[in-house]
N, C-alpha and C positions, 0 to 999 in steps of 0.2 A: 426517073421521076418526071412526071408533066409541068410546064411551067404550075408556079403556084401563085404568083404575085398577080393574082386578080382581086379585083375589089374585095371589100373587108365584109363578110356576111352579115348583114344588120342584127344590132345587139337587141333587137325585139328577136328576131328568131334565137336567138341563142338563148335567151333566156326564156324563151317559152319551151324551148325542146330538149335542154340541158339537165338532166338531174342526176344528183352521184348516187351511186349504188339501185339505183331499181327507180322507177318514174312514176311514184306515190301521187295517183292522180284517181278522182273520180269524177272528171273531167267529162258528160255528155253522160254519163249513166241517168237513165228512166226507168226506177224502178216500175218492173211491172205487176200489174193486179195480180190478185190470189188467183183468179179466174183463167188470167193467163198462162200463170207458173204450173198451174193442173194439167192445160192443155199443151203444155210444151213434148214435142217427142224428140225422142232420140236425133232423126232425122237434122235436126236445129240444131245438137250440139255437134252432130258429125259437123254441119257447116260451118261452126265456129272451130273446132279443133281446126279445120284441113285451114280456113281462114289467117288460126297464130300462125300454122306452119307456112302459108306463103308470104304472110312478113318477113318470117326469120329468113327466108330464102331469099326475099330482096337487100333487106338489109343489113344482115349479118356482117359485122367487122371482120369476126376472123373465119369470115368464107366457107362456114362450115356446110358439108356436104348432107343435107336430110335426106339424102334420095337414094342413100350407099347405105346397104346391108349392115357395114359395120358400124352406123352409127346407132342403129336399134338393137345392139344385140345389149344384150341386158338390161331393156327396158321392163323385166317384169320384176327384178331385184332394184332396180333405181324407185319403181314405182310402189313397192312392200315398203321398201325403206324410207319414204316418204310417207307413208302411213304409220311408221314404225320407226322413228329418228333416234330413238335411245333403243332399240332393240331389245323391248323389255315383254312385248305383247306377242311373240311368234315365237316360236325356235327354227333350226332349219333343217328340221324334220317338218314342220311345219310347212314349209320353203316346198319344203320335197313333193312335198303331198301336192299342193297349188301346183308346181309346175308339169307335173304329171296327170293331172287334169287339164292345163293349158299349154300345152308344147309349143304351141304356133302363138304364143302370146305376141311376142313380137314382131310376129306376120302380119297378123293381123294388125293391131296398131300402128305398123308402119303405111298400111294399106287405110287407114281410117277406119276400122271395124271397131269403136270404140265399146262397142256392149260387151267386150270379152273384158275388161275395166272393170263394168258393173259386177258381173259374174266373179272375179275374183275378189273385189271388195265386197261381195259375204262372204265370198269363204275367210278372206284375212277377217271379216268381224264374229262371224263363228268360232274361228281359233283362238281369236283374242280375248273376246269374252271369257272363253273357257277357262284361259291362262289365268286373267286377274282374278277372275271368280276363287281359282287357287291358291294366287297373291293374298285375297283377303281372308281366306283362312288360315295365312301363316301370319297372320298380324300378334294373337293373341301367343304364336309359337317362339318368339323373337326373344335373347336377352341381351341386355347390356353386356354382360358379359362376356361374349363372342366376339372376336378380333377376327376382319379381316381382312385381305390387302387393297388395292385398289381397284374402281371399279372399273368394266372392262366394258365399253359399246363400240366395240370397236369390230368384234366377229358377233355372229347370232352363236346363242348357245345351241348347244349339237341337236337337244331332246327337251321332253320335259323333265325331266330327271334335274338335268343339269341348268333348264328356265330355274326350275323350284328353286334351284341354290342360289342362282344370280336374285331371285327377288328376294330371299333371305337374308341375303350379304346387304341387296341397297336398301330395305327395310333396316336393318340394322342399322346400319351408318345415319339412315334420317332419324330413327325414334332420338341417335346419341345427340345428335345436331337442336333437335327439335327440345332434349331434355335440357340440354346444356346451356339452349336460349332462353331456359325459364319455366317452361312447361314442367308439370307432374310425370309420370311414369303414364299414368291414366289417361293425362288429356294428349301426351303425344300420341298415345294409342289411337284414341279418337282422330285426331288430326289425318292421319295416316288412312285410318280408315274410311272416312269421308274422302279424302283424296282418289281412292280406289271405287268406291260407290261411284262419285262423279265422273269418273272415265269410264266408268260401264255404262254407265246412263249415255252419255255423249255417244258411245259406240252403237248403242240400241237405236241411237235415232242418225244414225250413216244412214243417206241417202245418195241417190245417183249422183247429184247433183254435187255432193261430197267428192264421192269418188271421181267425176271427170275432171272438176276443179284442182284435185290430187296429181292426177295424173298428167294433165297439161301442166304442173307445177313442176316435177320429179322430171319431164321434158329440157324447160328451161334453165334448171340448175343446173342438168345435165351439159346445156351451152356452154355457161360462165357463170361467172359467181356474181354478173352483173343481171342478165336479162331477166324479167319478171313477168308474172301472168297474174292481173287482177281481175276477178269476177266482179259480174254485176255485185253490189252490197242485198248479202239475206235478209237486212232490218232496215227500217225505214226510220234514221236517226233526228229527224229533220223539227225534231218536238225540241221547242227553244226554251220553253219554262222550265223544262231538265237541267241543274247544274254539278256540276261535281266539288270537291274540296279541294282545287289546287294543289295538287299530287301527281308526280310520274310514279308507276308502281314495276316491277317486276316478278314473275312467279319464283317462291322461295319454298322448299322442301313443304311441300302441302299447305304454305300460306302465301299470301301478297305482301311484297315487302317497300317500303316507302323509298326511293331513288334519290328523289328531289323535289322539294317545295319551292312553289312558284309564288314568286313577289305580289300583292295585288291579289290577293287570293285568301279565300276564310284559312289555308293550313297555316301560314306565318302567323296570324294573331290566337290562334293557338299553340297547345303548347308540342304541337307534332314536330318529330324528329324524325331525321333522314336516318331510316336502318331500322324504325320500328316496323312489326310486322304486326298487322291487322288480324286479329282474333276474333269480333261480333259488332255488331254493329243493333243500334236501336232510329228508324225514327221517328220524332215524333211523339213518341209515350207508346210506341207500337211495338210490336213485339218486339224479340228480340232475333235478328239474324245470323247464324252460324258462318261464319265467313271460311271457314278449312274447307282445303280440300277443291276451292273454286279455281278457274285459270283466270287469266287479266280481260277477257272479255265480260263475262259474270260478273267479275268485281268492278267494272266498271259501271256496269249496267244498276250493277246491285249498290253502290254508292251515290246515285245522279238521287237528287227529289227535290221539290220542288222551292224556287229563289225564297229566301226568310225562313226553309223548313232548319230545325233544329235535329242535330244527328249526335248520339250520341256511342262511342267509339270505342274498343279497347283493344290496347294493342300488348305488345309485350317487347319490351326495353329493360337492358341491363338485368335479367333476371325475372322482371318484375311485373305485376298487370297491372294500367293504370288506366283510368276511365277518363277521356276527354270528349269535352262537349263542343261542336263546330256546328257553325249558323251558314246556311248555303247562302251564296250570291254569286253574281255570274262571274266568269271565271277568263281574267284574258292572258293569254298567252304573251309577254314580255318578247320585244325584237330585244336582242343581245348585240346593242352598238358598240361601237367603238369607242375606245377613250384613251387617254392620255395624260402625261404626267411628265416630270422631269425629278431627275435623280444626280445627286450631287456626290462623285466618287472622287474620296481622297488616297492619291496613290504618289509614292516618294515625293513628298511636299508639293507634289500638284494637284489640283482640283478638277475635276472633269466634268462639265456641266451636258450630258444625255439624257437627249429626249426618246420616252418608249411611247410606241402607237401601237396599243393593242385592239386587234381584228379578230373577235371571237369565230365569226362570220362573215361570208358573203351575203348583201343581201339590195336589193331593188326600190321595195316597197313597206312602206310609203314615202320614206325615203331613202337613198343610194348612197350604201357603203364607200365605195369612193370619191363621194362628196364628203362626207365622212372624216377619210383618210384626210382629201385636200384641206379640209379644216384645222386636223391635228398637225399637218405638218406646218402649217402656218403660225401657228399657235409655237410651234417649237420653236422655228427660224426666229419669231419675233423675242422668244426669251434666249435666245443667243448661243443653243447649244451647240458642244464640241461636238455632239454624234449623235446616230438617230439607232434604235432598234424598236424593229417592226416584229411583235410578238405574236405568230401564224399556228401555235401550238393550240392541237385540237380545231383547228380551221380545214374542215371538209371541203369546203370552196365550192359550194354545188351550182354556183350563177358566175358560170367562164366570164361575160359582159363586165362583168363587173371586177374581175380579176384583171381583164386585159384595159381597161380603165383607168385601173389604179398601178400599173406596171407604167402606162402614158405618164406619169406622174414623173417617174423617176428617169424614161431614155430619152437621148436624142430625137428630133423627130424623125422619122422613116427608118427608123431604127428596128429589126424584125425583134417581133415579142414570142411567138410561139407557132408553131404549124399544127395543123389541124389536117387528119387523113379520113375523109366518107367514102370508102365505096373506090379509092385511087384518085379522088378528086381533092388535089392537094387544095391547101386555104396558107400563108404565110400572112400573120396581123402583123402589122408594122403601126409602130407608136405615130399618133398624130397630129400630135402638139408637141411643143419644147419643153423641156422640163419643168417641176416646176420648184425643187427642194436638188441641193448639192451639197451633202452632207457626208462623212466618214458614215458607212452604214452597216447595221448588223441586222440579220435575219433569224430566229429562233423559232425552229422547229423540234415535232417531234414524230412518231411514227404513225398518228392522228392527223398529220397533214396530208391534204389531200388536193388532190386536183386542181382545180385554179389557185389555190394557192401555192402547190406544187410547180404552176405553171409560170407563179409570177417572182417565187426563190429562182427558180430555173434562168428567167431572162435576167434579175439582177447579176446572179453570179457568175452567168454565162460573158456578158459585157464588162466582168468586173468592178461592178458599181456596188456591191456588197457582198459581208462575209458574213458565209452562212451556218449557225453555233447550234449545236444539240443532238437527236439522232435521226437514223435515217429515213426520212418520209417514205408515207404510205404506199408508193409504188402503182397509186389509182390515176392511169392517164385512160379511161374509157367511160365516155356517157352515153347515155339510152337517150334513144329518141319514142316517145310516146305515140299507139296508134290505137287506135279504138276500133275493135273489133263487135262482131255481130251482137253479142250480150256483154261483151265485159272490155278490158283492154288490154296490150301488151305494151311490157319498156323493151327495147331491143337495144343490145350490146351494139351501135354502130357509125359510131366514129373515135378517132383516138388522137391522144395531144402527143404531142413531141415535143423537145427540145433546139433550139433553133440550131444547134451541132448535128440536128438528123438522129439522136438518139432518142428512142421510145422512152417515156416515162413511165410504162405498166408493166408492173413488176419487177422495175429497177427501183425505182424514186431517186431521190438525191442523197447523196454522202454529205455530210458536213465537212467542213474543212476543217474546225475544230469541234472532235466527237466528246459530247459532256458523259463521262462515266461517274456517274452517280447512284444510278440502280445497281444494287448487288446481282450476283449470276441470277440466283435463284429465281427474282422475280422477273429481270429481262430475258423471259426463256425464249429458244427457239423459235416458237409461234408467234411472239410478239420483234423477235428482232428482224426473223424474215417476213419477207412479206409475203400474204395471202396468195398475192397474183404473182408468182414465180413461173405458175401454169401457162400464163400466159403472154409472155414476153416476146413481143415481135421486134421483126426486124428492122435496122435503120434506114435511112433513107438518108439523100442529099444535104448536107450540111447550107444552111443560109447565111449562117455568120461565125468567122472561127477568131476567138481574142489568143493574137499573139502575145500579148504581153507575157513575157514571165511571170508565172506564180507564184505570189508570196510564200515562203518557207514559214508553216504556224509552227515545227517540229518543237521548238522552244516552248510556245505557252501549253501546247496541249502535254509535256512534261511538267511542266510548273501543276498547270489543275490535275493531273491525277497524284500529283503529289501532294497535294491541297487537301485531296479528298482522302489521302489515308492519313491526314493531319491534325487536320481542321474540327475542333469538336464539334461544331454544328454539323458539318456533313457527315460528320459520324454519327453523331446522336437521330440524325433522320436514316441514314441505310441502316441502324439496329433497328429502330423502327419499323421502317418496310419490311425489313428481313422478317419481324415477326409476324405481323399480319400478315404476311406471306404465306409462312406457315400453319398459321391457325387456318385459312383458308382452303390452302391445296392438301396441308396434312393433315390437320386436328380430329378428321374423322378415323384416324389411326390411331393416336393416342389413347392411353390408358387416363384414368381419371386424375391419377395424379401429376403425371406428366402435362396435361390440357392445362392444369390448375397452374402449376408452374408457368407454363407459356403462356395464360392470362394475364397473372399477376405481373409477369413480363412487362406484358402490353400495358396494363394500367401503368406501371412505373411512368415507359417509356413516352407513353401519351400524355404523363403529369407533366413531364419533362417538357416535351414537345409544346405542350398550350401554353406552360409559363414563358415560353421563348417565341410566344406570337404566332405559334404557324408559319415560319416564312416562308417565303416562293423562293428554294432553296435554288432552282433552277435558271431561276434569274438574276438572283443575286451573285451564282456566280459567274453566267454571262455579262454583266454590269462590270465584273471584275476583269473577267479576260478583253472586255472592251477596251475598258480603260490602260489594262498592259499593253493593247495594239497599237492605243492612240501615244503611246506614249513611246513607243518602237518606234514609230514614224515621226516624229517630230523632229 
């Protein structure tokens, strides 16, 4: 490895070029006239395609070869299946036919011959069409009464024979879904079928410009599951008298479903709830709009009107339709700071007075998380606690500046915080102040911890400055750096964090030293206990700082808390809990009606149960606990 211990990259570029998961930016886009978008040829997008591809080639983290044979071979199934990601609209017969017409598909496209793209995105909207057009006449052929097993997108069905079955089975499964949240027999019909109208509609109006922006996409995925390709914007959103109702929404079996209500916003002073699912919409004294069947673009478009207009709503909750009325105004997005508190934990007649500083986010603007932090911890010192925990659960970390900032907080000066690898151009941050908090410390993650703050569990616990309590983070040591291409822009996969050991963070993350088993199997499955990026696990590099100390032995308390956990009524009465929305979730759409009824009733029990005991943040309360056994080990 090259030296690395050269000056510190200034935390303005870090934080301009830093973002997790894909570099959500529209950043220099000009959208162009209609006059323009007519006269655009082919020619233009060859020059932006060949454009993405010589970024990736300079930039690219894991070196990937665009210029070898093997890296296009199945670019015309990477590229269907991106037009087709539930593989509900082809079979692969289908497949057959397309590639039999296009043999050299990825001769071409590796060559920049992008029109052979256009050419098979009609034939994919020829076939597709046909398919759902079939879809929608098995709407009215469907019954409740037909069980069957899980659904399968995982292969294309062989034919149409066998398309016809698979949309019969997921038809099925949504009318049950859709009846079971309230709806009629009739109106999930409806639901259902509007759903299928709208995706034909959408399909009839594919155009080129569809299909190359598909196809440089099903490229980039191809990379990693970080780089991205964003197009110029199709709409011109820039109409500020437009407001929406303080709602994140999600697409839910043929409707929009409500995720979360934002503070500051007309949905909290009414009476919407997170999990209602939007059924029509009025506004104004205007008609009435059918909201099925939309995706979350439409439904956003379709809910914006104008600041003071009055909207009136119906959704469907617990069963039931209820009409709610919401007064548009403009709508601000809430920064998620930091905050703190102190918790008073009595354990064999002693008292342990822990300060928790929780860090939902990293964030710069308008003002800096790690001023923040330096705040709360001062705030603790001065109320005289025994320990500190720093709560990083669900902290993405997407502003590193501000990670390696508040990591400054807690090392010695010149103390190495993290390495950073561009291109072999190693980077070693070394802390550049003196501490500024000396506290017993605990760290609380979970597999939602990400990146900088992955970065900055890593230099605590690497130094031995704290213990790190929960499960094991997300494994995301890789950021995009954002480039703006000819019409649109690229994030490219192309630098990665380390640990100051020389061990990669991506697709490892951290192990806790003390692992909270609190999720039953069921719901911590596979998918969520490995992590995403396993694919992509690179090699180590030179170690910058190695802590001799011997390691504490936790083997005692992490026996104590699983013992806890098959004790403890509370943490029992939350894993039946989970267990069961677990299941109504992944299984319910197999269940017979009286079986669902049963595992309902379940749920209501366990959830009367659950709100008369507050909700607690079962997670913390019992790191609060194993804190206080440690501090109490040590004394």
């Amino acid at each position: 490895m090259t030296n690395k211990r050269n000056n510190l990259i200034p935390f303005a570029f870090l934080m301009a070029a830093v973002s997790l998961g894909g570099c959500a930016t529209n950043e220099g886009y000009r959208p162009e006239s209609s006059t323009q978008q007519v006269s655009r040829q082919i020619s233009t997008e060859q020059e932006e395609f060949l454009q993405v591809l010589s970024q990736v080639k300079q930039s690219h983290i894991f070196n990937t070869n665009i210029e070898a044979e093997k890296f296009w071979q199945g670019s015309l199934n990477r590229y269907l299946l991106q037009l087709d990601p539930e593989r509900l609209a082809l079979s692969q017969a289908d497949i057959n036919e397309i590639e039999k017409q296009h043999p050299e598909f990825s001769t071409l496209i590796a060559a920049g011959a992008i029109s052979s793209a256009y050419q098979v995105g009609e034939l994919y909207k020829q076939a597709a069409t046909i398919n759902l057009e079939t879809a929608q006449n098995l709407v009215h052929d469907i019954s409740l009464a037909d069980f069957y097993g899980p659904l399968n997108s995982q292969e294309w069905a062989a034919d149409a024979g066998q398309l016809r079955l698979r949309w019969k089975q997921h038809l099925t499964h949504d009318l049950r879904k859709l009846t079971r949240s309230g709806l009629t027999n009739s109106e999930a019909t409806h639901v259902l079928e509007k759903s299928l109208q709208h995706q034909i509609e959408r399909l009839k109006h594919s155009d080129n410009d569809q299909y190359f922006n598909t196809l440089v996409s099903s490229i980039m995925k191809h990379l990693d599951p970080w780089s991205r390709y964003f197009p110029a914007p199709s709409k011109d959103y820039s109409d500020s008298s437009l407001v929406g109702i303080g709602v994140a929404l999600k697409e839910d079996t043929g409707l929009v479903q409500i995720t979360k209500i934002l503070p500051d916003s007309p949905a909290p002073t009414s009476t919407l709830k997170v999990g209602d699912r939007l059924v029509s919409l009025r506004h104004d004294q205007g008609p009435v709009v059918d909201l099925a069947g939309i995706n979350l673009d439409e439904a956003v478009e379709t809910l914006a009107a104008k600041k003071g207009a009055h909207t009136e709503l119906t959704v469907i909750r617990d069963g039931a339709k209820i009409p709610i009325l919401i007064q548009h105004k403009e709508v601000k997005i809430p920064l998620d700071r930091v905050s703190r508190y102190i918790e008073v934990i009595g354990l064999e007649n002693q008292n342990f007075k822990i300060g928790v500083v929780k860090a939902p986010s990293f964030y710069s603007s308008p003002v800096s998380s790690a001023d923040d932090i330096r705040a709360a911890l001062k705030y603790i010192q001065n109320n005289h606690a025994d320990g500190l925990i720093i709560d990083l659960r669900n902290n993405v970390g997407s502003i590193l500046a501000e990670s390696l900032k508040t990591s400054d907080l807690f090392l010695p000066l010149h103390s190495p915080m993290a390495i950073v690898n561009t291109d072999e151009r190693w980077k070693v941050y070394d802390a550049f102040s003196e501490p500024q908090i000396q506290l017993p410390t605990v760290i609380l993650v979970n597999e939602n911890t990400a990146f900088g703050s992955e970065t900055l569990t890593s230099a605590l616990q690497e130094h031995g400055l704290a213990v790190v309590i929960g499960r094991r983070t997300s494994g995301n040591g890789i950021f995009c750096q954002s480039k703006k291409t000819k019409t649109g822009a690229v994030c490219i996969a192309s630098a990665a964090l380390y640990k100051i050991n020389g061990e990669s963070l991506t697709g490892k993350g951290i192990e806790p030293d003390l692992s909270l088993k609190l999720y039953p199997a069921d719901i911590l499955s596979a998918e969520k206990v490995t992590s995403p990026y396993n694919d992509y696990l690179l090699d180590s590099t030179d170690s910058v700082y190695s802590n001799e100390s011997p390691r504490f032995d936790y083997s005692h308390l992490q026996t104590q808390h699983e013992q806890r956990v098959k004790s403890d009524p509370t943490l029992q009465l939350y894993n039946q809990y989970q267990n069961a929305l677990a299941e109504r979730e992944l299984k319910g759409y197999l269940l017979d009606d009286a079986s669902y009824l049963r595992l309902q009733n379940q749920i209501n029990e366990l959830e009367l149960r659950w709100n008369e005991m507050g909700q607690p943040d079962v997670e913390m309360q019992e790191t609060l606990r194993l804190f206080a056994e440690l501090l109490a080990l040590k004394k």
